[in-house]
C-alpha positions in Angstrom: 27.3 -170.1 -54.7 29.3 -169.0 -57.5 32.9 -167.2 -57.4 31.1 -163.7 -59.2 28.8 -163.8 -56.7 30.8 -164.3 -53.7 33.1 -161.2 -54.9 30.1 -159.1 -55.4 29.4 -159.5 -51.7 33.0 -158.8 -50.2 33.0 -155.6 -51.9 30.1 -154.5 -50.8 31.3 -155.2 -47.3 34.7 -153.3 -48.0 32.8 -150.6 -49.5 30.3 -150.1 -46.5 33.5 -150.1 -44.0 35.1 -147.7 -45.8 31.7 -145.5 -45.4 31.9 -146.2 -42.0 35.4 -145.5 -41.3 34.7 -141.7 -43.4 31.5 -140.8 -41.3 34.0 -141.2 -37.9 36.6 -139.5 -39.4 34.2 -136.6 -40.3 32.4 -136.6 -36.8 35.7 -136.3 -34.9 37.1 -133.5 -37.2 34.3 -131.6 -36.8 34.3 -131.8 -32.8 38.0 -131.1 -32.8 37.4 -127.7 -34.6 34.1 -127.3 -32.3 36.0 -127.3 -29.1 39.1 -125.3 -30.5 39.9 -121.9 -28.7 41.2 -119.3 -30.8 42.7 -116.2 -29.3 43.2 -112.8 -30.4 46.9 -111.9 -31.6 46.3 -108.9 -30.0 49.8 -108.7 -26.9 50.7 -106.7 -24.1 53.9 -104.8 -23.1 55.7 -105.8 -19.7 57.5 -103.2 -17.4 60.3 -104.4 -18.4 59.8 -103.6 -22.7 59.1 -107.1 -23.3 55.8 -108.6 -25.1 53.5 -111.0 -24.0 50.6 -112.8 -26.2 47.3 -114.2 -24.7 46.9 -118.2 -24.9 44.2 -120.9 -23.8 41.8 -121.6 -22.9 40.7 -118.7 -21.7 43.2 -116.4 -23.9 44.8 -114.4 -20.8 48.1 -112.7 -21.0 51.0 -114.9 -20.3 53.0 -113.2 -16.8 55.4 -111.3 -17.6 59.3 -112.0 -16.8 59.8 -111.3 -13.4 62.8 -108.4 -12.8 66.1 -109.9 -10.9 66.0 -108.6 -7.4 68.3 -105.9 -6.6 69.9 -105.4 -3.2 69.3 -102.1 -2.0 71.9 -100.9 0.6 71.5 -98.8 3.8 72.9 -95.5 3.7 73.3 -94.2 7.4 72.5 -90.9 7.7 75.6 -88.3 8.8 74.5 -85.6 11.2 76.6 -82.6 10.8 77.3 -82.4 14.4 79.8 -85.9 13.6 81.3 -84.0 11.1 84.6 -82.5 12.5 85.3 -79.2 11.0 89.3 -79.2 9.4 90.6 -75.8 9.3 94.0 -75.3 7.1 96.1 -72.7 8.4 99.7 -71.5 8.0 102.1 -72.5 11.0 105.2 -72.3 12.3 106.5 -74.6 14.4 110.0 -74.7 16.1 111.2 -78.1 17.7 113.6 -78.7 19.5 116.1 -81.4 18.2 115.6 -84.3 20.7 119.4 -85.6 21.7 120.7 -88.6 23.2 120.9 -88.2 27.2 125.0 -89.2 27.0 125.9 -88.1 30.4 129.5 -86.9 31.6 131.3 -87.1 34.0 132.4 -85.6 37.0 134.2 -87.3 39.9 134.7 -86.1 43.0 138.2 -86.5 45.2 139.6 -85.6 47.9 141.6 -82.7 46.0 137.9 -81.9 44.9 136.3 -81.6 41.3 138.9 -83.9 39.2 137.7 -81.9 35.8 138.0 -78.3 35.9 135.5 -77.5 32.6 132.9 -79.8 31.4 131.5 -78.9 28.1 128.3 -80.9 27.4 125.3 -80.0 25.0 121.5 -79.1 25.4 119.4 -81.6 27.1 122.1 -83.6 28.3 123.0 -84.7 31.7 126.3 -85.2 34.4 126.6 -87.5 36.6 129.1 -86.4 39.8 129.9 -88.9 41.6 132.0 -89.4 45.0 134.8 -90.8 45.1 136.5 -89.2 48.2 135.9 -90.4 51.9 133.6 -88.2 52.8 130.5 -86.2 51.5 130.2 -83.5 49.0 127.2 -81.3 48.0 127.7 -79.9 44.1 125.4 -76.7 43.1 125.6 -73.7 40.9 127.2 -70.5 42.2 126.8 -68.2 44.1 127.1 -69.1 47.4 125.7 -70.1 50.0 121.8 -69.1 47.7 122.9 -71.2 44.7 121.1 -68.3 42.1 123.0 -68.9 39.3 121.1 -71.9 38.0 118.7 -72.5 40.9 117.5 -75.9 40.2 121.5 -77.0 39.6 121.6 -77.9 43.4 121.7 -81.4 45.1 120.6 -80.0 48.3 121.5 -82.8 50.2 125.0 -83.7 50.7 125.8 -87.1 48.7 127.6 -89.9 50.6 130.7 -91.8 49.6 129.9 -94.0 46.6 126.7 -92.1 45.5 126.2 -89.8 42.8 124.0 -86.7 42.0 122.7 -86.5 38.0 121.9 -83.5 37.1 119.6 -82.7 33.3 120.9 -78.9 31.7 118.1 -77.7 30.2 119.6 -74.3 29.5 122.5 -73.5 27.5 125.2 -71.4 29.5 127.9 -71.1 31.3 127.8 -72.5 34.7 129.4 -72.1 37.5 129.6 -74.5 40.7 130.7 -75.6 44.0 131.3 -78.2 46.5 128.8 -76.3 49.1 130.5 -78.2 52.1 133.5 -76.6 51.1 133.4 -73.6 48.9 137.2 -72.8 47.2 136.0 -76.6 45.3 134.9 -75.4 42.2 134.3 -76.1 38.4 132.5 -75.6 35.5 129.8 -77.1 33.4 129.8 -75.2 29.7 126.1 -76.3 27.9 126.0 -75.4 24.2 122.5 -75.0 22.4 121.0 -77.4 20.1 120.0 -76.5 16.7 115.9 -75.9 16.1 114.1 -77.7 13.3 111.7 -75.0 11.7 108.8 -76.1 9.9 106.5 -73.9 8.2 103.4 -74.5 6.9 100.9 -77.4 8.2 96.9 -78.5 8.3 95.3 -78.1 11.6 
């Protein structure tokens, strides 16, 4: 066989491929675009003001973004009858000025009260104690019913040793005895305390 001929025959063969080849390329383009979807543009607006398009293959709308959760909190309901009424008013109040209870000092001998005056304030207290060899009963004149200051009494007679304390709530001048023995006397002198005023206040 001759070279011309030979070539003749391969390019007939290239050139029938090369048909081949374009008829598959054409039948697989044309099924692509057969079987393509192609959705509207049309889109739809989430609660949120966002947009959402449709999309394959069956052109629904994508979901839309789902909103962060919030956290609600309980509110308790208040019942007026837990509600405590505040009034405001204008007050007055006088308080007494709270002192140390320093006590004094009275001792008792066998010439009788060894302090003739005591002078003590408000709220504070004495002590009498006995010193002698026998007993002594201190309280507030007059005798023998002790009215002067009633509660100023002992009413017992206190021992050798022993004491009677005594709180003077009310500023005077007070007179006393030794009840076993009357002409044994003294005297206890209790000045006032100041009072702290305030005025004004919220009840």
């Amino acid at each position: 066989m001759s070279p011309t001929i030979k070539q003749h025959k391969v390019g007939i063969a290239a050139l029938v491929l090369l048909l081949i080849l374009g008829c598959i390329y054409v039948s697989l383009r044309d099924t692509a675009q057969n079987n393509a979807v192609f959705c509207t543009m049309d889109a739809k607006q989430c609660p949120d003001g966002s947009y959402v398009g449709r999309v394959g293959p069956s052109c629904e709308f994508s979901p839309c973004p789902t909103p962060p959760q919030v956290t609600q909190k309980k509110i308790e309901a208040v019942h007026l009858s837990d509600v405590v009424p505040v009034a405001t008013s204008s007050l007055q109040i006088f308080t007494p000025v709270q002192l140390p209870k320093a006590s004094a000092t009275v001792r008792y001998s066998e010439l009788g009260f060894l302090a003739a005056t005591t002078t003590i304030k408000q709220y504070q207290t004495v002590d009498f104690i006995n010193t002698s060899n026998h007993s002594f009963w201190p309280a507030s004149n007059d005798h023998p019913g002790h009215t002067l200051y009633p509660e100023f009494d002992a009413r017992t007679p206190i021992t050798t040793g022993n004491k009677f304390t005594f709180t003077f709530n009310v500023p005077g001048v007070w007179n006393y005895h030794n009840h076993l023995k009357p002409s044994q006397h003294g005297v206890i002198i209790v000045t006032p305390v100041p009072t702290a005023t305030s005025t004004g206040g919220t009840l």
